[in-house]
C-alpha positions in Angstrom: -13.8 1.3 -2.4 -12.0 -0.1 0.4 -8.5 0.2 1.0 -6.4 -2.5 2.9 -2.8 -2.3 3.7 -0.9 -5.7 4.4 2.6 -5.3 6.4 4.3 -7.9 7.8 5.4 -6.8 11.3 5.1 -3.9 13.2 6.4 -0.6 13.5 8.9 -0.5 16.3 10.8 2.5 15.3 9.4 5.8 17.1 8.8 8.1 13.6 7.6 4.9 12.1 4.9 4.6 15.1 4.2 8.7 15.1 3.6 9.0 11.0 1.1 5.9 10.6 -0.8 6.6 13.1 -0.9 10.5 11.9 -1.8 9.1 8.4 -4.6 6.9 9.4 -6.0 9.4 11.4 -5.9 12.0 8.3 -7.1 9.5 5.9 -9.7 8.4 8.4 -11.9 11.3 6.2 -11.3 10.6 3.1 -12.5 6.8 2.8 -12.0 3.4 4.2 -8.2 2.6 5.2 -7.7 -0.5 7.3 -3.8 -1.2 8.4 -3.5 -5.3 9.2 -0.4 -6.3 10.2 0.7 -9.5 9.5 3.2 -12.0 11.6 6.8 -11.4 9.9 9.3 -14.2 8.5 10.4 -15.5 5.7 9.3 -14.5 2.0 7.8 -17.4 1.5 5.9 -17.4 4.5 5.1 -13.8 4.4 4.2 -13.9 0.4 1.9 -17.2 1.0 0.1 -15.0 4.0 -0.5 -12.4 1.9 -2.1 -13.7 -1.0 -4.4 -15.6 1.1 -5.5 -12.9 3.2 -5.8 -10.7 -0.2 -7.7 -13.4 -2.0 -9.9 -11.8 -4.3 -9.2 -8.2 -4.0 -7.2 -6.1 -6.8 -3.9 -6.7 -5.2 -0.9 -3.8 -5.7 2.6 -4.9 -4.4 5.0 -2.7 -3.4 8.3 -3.8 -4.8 11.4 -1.8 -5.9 11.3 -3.2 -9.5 7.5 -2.4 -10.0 6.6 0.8 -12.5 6.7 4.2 -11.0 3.7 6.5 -11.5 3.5 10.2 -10.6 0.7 11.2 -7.6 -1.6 12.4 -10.7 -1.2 8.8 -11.9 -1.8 7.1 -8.5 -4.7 9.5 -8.3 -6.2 8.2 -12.2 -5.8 4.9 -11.1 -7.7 4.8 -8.2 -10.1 6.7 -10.4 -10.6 4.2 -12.6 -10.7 1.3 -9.7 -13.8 3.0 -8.8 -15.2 3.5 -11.8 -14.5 -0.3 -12.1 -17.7 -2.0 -11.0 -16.4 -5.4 -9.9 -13.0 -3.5 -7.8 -14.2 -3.3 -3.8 -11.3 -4.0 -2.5 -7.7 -2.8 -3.0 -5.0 -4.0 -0.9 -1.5 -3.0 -0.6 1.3 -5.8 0.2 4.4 -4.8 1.6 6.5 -8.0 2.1 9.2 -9.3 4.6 12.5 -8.0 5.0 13.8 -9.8 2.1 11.1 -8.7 -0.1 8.4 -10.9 -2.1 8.5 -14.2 -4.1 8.1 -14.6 -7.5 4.9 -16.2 -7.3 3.1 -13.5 -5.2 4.6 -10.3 -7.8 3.1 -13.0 -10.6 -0.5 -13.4 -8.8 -0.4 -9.1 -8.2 -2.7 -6.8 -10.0 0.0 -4.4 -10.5 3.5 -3.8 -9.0 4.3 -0.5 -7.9 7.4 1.0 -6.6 7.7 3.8 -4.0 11.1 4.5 -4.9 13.8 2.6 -6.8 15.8 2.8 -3.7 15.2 -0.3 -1.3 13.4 0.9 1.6 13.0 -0.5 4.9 9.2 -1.5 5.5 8.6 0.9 8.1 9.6 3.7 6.0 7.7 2.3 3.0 4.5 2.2 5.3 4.7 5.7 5.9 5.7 6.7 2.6 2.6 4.4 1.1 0.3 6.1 3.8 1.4 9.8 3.3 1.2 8.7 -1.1 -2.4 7.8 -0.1 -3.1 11.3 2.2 -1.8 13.3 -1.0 -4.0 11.3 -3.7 -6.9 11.7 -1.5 -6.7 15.3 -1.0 -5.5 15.9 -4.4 -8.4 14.4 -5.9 -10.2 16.5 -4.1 -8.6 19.6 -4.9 -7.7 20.3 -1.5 -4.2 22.1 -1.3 -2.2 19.5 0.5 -1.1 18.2 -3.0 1.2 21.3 -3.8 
């Protein structure tokens, strides 16, 4: 399964910069990650950019009102994506600064929240990315997961 992750903008924060690139490179063994970056703005513009580049894949949005799961969860999920014949893709959309319109939370797969705190899309990369390093490990019983 292949595992995209849609941002708009980039990074410009240092620990922002330092944890993706330490969580792509740690993931880099576990699977297929790919980090695209997308040209921030508005919602709308953001939101229409994203479900155009996402066309067709099982699309999770990151969005403080989405349902919570535990990393065992995340972990069963992905699980079952795999299991899941006709999922290849899976991407990840974390919107603009002002977060995504209704229309793109009604076209997503599913709507998942990091935390019920708002959090600023750098952090929320890295937060999504080291999520992803601890489902991947745990699933396969390695002992970053404690």
């Amino acid at each position: 399964m292949h595992v995209r992750l849609f941002v708009a903008g980039k990074p410009s924060l240092a620990y922002a910069k330092t944890g993706v690139a330490e969580y792509l490179k740690r993931l880099s063994r576990y699977g297929n990650f790919e980090l695209i970056h997308l040209k921030a703005g508005s919602s709308e513009k953001v939101s229409a950019d994203l479900l155009e580049r996402s066309k067709g894949h099982h699309r999770i949005a990151l969005d403080e009102r989405g349902k919570a799961f535990t990393t065992e969860q995340w972990a069963q999920t992905f699980e079952t994506l795999e299991m899941n014949g006709e999922v290849k893709n899976v991407s990840f959309l974390i919107g603009a600064s002002d977060g995504h319109t209704e229309e793109l939370r009604r076209q997503a797969d599913a709507i998942w929240q990091l935390s019920s705190l708002t959090l600023q899309h750098e952090l929320a990369l890295v937060v999504l990315l080291e999520q992803l390093y601890r489902v991947a490990t745990y699933r396969r019983g390695e002992p970053y997961h404690r």
